[in-house]
C-alpha positions in Angstrom: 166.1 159.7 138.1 167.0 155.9 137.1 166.9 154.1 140.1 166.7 150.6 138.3 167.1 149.4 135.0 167.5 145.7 134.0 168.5 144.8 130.0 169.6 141.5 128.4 172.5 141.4 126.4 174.8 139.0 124.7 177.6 141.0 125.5 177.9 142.5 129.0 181.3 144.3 129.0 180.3 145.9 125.3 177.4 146.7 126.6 178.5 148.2 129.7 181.1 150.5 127.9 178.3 151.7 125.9 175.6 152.8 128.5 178.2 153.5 130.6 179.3 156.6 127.3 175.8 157.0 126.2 174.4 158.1 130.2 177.5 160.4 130.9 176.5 163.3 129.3 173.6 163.2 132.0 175.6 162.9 134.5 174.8 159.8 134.9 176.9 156.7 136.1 177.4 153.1 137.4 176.9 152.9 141.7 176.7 149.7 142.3 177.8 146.1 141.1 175.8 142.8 142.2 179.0 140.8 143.0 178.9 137.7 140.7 179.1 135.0 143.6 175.4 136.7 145.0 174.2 135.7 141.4 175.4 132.3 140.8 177.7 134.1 138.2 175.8 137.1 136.7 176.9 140.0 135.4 174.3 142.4 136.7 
């Protein structure tokens, strides 16, 4: 199990789409979103 899992990209909606194909097949998916105004504007 992935509880946590932190990777720096250039672009986060691209990149998002992709992990969000490439983990499915797992079963895998998204839980949780850090709301951007708890990260001084973040994506995380």
């Amino acid at each position: 199990m992935i509880d946590h899992l932190g990777i720096s990209v250039s672009d986060f909606d691209a990149s998002k789409a992709f992990y969000d194909q490439a983990m499915a097949p797992l079963g895998a998916s998204l839980l949780y979103m850090v709301p951007e105004e708890y990260t001084g504007g973040a994506k995380v």
